[in-house]
FITIKOL-742979 format. One record per residue (C-alpha): residue number from 1; residue in one letter; y, x, z. Coordinates in nm, 3 decimals. Layout:
{NUM,a,{Y,X,Z}},
...
***
This chain:
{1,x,{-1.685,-12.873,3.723}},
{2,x,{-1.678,-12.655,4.040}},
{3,x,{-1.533,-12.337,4.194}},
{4,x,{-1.702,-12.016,4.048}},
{5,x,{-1.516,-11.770,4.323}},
{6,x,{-1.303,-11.701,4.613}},
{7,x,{-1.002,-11.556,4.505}},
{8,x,{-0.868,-11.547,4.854}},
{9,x,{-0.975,-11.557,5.191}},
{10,x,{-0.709,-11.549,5.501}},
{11,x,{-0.753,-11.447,5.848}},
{12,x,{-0.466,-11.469,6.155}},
{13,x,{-0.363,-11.179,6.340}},
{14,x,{-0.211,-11.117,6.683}},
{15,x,{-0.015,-10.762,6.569}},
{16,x,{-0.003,-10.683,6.212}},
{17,x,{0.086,-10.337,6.234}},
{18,x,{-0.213,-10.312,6.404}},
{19,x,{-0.380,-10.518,6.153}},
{20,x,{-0.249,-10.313,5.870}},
{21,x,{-0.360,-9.994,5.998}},
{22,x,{-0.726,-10.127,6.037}},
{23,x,{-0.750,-10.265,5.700}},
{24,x,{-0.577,-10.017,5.536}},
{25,x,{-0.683,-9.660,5.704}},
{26,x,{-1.013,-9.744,5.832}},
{27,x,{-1.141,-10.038,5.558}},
{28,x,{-0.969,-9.872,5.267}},
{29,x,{-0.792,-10.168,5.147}},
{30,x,{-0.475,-10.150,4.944}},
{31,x,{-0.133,-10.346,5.060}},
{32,x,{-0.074,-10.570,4.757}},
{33,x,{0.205,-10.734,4.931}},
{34,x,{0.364,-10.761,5.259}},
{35,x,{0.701,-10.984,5.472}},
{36,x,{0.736,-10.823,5.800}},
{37,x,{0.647,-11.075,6.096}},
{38,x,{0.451,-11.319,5.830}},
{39,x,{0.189,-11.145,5.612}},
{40,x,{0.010,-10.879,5.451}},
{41,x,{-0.220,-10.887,5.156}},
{42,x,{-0.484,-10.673,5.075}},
{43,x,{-0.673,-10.630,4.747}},
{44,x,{-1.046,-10.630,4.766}},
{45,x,{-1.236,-10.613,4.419}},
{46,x,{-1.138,-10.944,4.208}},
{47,x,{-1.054,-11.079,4.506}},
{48,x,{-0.767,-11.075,4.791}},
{49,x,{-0.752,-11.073,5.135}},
{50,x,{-0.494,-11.261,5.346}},
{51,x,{-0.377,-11.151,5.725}},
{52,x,{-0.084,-11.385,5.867}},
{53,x,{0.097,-11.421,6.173}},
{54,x,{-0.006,-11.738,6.292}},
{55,x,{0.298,-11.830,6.453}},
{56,x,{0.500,-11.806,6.127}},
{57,x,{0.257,-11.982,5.919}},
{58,x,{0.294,-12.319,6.125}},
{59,x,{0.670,-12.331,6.033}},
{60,x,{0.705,-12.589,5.762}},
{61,x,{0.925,-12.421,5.448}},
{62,x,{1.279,-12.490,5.304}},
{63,x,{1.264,-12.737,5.060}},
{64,x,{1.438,-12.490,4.800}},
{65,x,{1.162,-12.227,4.901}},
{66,x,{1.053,-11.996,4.625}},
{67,x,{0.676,-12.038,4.776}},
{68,x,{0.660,-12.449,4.907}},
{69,x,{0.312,-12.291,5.063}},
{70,x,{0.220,-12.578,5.347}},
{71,x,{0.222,-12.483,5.729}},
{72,x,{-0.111,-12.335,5.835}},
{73,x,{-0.332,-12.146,6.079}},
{74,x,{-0.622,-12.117,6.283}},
{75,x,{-0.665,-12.049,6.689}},
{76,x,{-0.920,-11.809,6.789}},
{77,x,{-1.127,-11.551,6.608}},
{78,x,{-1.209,-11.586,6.256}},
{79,x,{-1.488,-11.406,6.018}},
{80,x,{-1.499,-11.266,5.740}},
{81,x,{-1.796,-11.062,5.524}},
{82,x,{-1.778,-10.784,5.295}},
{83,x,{-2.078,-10.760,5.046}},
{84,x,{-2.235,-10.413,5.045}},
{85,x,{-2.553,-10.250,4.964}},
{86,x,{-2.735,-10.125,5.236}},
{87,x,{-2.679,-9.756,5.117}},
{88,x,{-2.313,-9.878,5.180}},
{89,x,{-2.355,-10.034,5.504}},
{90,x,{-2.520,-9.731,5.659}},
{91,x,{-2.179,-9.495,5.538}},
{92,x,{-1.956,-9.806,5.698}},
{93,x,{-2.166,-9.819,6.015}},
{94,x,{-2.078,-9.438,6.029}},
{95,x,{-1.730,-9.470,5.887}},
{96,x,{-1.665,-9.721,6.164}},
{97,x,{-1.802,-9.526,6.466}},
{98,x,{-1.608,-9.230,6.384}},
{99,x,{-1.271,-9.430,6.379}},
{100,x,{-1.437,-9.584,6.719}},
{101,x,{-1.468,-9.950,6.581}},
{102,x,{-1.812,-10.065,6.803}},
{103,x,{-2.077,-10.221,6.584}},
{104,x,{-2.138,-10.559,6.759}},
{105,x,{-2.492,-10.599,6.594}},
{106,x,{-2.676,-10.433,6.278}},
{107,x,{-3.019,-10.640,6.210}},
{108,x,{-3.199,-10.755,5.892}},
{109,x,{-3.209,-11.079,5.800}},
{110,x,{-3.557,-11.289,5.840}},
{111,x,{-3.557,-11.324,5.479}},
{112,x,{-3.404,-11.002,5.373}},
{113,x,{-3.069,-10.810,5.366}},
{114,x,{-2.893,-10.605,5.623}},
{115,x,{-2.563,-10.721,5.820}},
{116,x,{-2.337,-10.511,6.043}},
{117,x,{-2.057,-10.675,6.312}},
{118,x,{-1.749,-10.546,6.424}},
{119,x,{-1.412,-10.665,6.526}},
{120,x,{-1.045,-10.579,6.391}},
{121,x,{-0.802,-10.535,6.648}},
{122,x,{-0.701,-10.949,6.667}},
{123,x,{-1.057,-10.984,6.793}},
{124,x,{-1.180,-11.118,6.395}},
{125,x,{-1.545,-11.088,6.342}},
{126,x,{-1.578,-10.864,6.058}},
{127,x,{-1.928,-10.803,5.860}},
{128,x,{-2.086,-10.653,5.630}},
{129,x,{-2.362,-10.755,5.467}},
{130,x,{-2.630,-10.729,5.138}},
{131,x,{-2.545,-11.021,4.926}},
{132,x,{-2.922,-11.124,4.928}},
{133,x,{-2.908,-11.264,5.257}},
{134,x,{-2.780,-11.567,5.083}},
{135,x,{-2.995,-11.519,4.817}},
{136,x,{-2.767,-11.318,4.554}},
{137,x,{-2.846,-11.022,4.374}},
***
């Protein structure tokens, strides 16, 4: 037995206003659920993406808590990659520069596939990249 997906993938933020403006307006991702100074979720495909306040993830939860979800977080900038084709990748590397996000690098890969780099506005190294640079199709 083993996994067969991610079904979530979580990344701490500094401001999420800020943070939900930048995945929302400028990555197109909709706000599948939200609790101001916590968390926001964002749908992407099958899958979900998770931005918390770091601060309020560390505090333990009531023991009658609805959600018994364990105290977590991370310090520093974290990453995160969106699969696209490169078709795609050239309209985000445009998208991005007209909502003046700077593209950290855009390269191929030695063995194939294109990647892009950017930042959101917590300083979380963002990508995009061809799933074939690890080999999927």
């Amino acid at each position: 037995m083993k996994p067969s997906a991610i079904l979530e993938a979580a990344l701490y933020v500094t401001d999420l206003d800020a943070a939900e403006a930048f995945y929302r307006d400028v990555l197109g991702l909709p706000v599948l659920a939200k609790a101001e100074g916590r968390h926001i979720f964002f749908r992407c495909g099958n899958s979900v993406v998770l931005l918390f306040n770091a601060e309020a993830t560390r505090i333990p939860p009531a023991k009658d808590a609805r959600f018994p979800v364990p105290p977590h977080g991370a310090i520093g900038p974290g990453h995160l990659c969106f699969a696209a084709t490169g078709a795609e990748i050239d309209q985000w590397a445009q998208k991005l520069r007209h909502a003046s996000v700077e593209i950290e690098a855009d390269f191929e890969w030695p063995k194939g596939g294109r990647s892009i780099y950017f930042r959101d506005p917590s300083g979380n190294s963002i990508e995009f990249a061809e799933p074939r640079i690890w080999g999927i199709e």
